[in-house]
N, C-alpha and C positions, 0 to 999 in steps of 0.2 A: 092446728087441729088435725085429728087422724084419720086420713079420709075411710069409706067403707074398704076399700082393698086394700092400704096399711095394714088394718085390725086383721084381716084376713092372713097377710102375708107373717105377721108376727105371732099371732094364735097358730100358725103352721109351723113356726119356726121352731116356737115355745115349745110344741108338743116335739118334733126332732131332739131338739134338745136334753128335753126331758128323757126321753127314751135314751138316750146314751148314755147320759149320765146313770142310769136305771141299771143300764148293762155294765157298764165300766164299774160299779160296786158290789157286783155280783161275782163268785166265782166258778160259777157255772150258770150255761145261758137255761133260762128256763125254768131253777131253782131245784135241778136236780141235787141228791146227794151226790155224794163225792163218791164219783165212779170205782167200783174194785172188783180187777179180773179181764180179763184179754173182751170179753163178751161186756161187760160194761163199759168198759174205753171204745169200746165197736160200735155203741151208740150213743154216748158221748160224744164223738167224732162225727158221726153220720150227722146228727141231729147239728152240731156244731154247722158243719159245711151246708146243710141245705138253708140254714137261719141266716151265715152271711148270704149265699145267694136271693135268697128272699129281702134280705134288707138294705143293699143295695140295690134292686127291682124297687124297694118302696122310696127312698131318696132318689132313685133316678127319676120315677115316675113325678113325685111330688115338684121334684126340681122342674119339669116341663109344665105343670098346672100353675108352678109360679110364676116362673117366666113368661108362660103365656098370659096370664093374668096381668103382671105388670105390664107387656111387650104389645098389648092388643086391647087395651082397656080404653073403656068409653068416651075420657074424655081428651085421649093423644089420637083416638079414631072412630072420625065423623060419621066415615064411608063405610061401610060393610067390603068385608076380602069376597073379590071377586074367584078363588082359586076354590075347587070341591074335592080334589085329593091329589096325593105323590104317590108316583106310580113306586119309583126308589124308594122311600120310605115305607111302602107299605108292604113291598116285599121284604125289607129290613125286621119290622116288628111282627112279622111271621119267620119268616127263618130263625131270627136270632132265639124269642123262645121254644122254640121247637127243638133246638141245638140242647140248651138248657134244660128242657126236660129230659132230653134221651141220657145226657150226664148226671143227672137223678136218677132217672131209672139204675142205669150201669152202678152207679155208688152204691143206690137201695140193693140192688140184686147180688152185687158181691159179699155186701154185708148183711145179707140175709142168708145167702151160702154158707159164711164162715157160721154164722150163728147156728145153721140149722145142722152144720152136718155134725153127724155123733161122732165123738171117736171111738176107738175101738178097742183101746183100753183102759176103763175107768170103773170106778166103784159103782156098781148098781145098786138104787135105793129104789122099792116102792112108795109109792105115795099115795096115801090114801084119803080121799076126803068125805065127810060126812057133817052133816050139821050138828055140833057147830066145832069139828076139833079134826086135827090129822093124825094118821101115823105113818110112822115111818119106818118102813120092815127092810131089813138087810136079809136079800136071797141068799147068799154067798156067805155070809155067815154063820146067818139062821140064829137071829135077834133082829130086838122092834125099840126104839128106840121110847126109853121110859117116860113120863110125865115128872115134868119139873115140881121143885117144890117153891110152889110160888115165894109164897111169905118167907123161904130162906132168901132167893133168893133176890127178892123186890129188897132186900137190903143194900145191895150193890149195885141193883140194875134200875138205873132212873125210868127207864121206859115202862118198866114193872110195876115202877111205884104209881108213877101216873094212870096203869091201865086197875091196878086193884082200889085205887080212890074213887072210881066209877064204876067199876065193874065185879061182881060176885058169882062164885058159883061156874065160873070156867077153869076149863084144864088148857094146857100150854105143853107142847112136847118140844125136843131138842134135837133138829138133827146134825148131827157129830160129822165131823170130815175133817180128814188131814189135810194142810197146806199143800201148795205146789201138787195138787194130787185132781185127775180129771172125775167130776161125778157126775153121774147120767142116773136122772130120775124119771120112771116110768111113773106117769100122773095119770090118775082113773078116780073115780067118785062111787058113793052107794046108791047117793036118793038124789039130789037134785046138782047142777049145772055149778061147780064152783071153779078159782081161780088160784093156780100155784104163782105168788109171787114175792118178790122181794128187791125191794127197790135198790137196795146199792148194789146190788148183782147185775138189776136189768136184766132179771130173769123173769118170766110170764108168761103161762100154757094153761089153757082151760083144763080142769078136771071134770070131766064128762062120765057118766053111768054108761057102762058096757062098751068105752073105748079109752085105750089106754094113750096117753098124747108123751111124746119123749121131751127132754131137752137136756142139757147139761152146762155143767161152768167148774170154773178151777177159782180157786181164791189162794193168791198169793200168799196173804198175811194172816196174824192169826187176830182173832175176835170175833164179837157175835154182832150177827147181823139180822135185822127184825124183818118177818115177814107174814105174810098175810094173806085173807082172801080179798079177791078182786073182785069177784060176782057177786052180784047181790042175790044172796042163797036163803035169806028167811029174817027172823024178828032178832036172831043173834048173832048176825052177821058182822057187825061189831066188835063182838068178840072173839073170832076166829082167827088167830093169832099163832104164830108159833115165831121158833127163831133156828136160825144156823149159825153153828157156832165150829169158826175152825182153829184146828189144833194141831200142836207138832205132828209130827207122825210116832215118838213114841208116848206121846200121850196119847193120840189116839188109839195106840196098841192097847195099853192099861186100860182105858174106857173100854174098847169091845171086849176085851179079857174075863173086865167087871159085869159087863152085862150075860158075855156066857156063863159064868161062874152061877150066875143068880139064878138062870135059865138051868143051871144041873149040867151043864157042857165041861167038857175040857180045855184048857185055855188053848190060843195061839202061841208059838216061838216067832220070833221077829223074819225069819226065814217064811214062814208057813202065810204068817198074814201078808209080808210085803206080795206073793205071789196071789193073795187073793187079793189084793190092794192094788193093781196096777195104774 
């Protein structure tokens, strides 16, 4: 028969168990997407390294609840421990997490550095939020990037199909970027408190009325990538969706081309843009 502390020590075990095997089938801890971009691998990584630390802190700790449990249990000890604490140990489990957190800190702060700092030369986009839809104006060009044509393209884009079987009556915009290419978006809002983000970027900056918030990222590869808002900004906040979609670089020339063209502009030469393209 299994005594009371058996059930204990194996319903402890069970759940360890469980949890690894949870992780070991997963290919990112947490169920993030699949990271893309120097600034998504930056928290990828982060979050990676502070999760083993925390999860060896939890196996180490449970390892001591067990063994004391088996090591000090009722009925191999009659007497009660005459001892009320270690001096050594107690300095031990104060210094060593204190160690540990100052090595978070420095990881978090580094990696908060790389993310935060702008570079200096990248494509400037504004960003603009309003309930319930964005846009996205290119200063340097002087074009805004158009409204997709859903229903073309919810033919190829799974995400599109799922979002128009529930959803009616929203607009969706597209912001365009060339690969290997750094862009810095100045995020501001009209009316209330929204959020620029996009999860396989690991990109995320409030959009705030009357302050403009920066960030930027590079995406190596090309494809589109769904994003969204993060605040809860009103009744269709659901629906406030856009995407980024990146492109060679001379496609991307042809795309701003086609949008000045439409705009009454003169086009760019591949010379002219790459210098506004840095």
């Amino acid at each position: 028969m299994f005594t009371k502390t058996k059930t204990i020590i194996l319903f402890a075990l069970s759940l360890i168990i469980a949890s690894s095997a949870a992780y070991a089938g997963t290919a990112h801890i947490g169920g993030f997407q699949n990271p893309v971009g120097d600034i998504a691998h930056k928290v990828d990584n982060l979050y990676n390294f502070i999760f083993y630390i925390t999860g060896f802190i939890c196996l180490l700790v449970e390892g001591v609840i067990l063994y004391s449990i088996w090591r000090f249990r009722r009925s191999k000890n009659k007497t009660a421990a005459k001892f009320s604490h270690n001096t050594p140990l107690e300095i031990f489990w104060l210094t060593v997490p204190a160690i540990i957190c100052v090595i978070i800190a420095w990881k978090s702060f580094e990696s908060m550095r790389f993310i935060r700092s702008m570079p200096e030369e990248a494509i400037d986009v504004e960003v603009i939020a309003s309930q319930f839809a964005w846009d996205f104006d290119y200063p340097d060009l002087k074009i805004s990037a158009p409204e997709i044509d859903i229903e073309e393209k919810a033919k190829n884009e799974t995400w599109l199909k799922e979002l128009t079987a529930f959803n009616e009556g929203f607009t969706i915009k597209e912001l365009v970027v060339p690969v290997n290419t750094n862009v810095r978006v100045h995020v501001t809002a009209r009316d209330v408190i929204h959020a620029f983000y996009v999860p396989a970027l690991m990109v995320k900056i409030d959009a705030m009325p009357g302050r403009i918030n920066y960030q930027w990222f590079n995406i190596p590869t090309e494809g589109t990538y769904i994003g969204q808002c993060a605040e809860l900004c009103g009744a269709a906040h659901g629906q406030m969706y856009f995407s980024v979609k990146a492109v060679s670089k001379n496609d991307y020339r042809k795309w701003v081309n086609a949008q000045r063209t439409e705009a009454g502009l003169p086009p760019f030469n591949a010379i002219e843009l790459a210098k506004l393209s840095k």
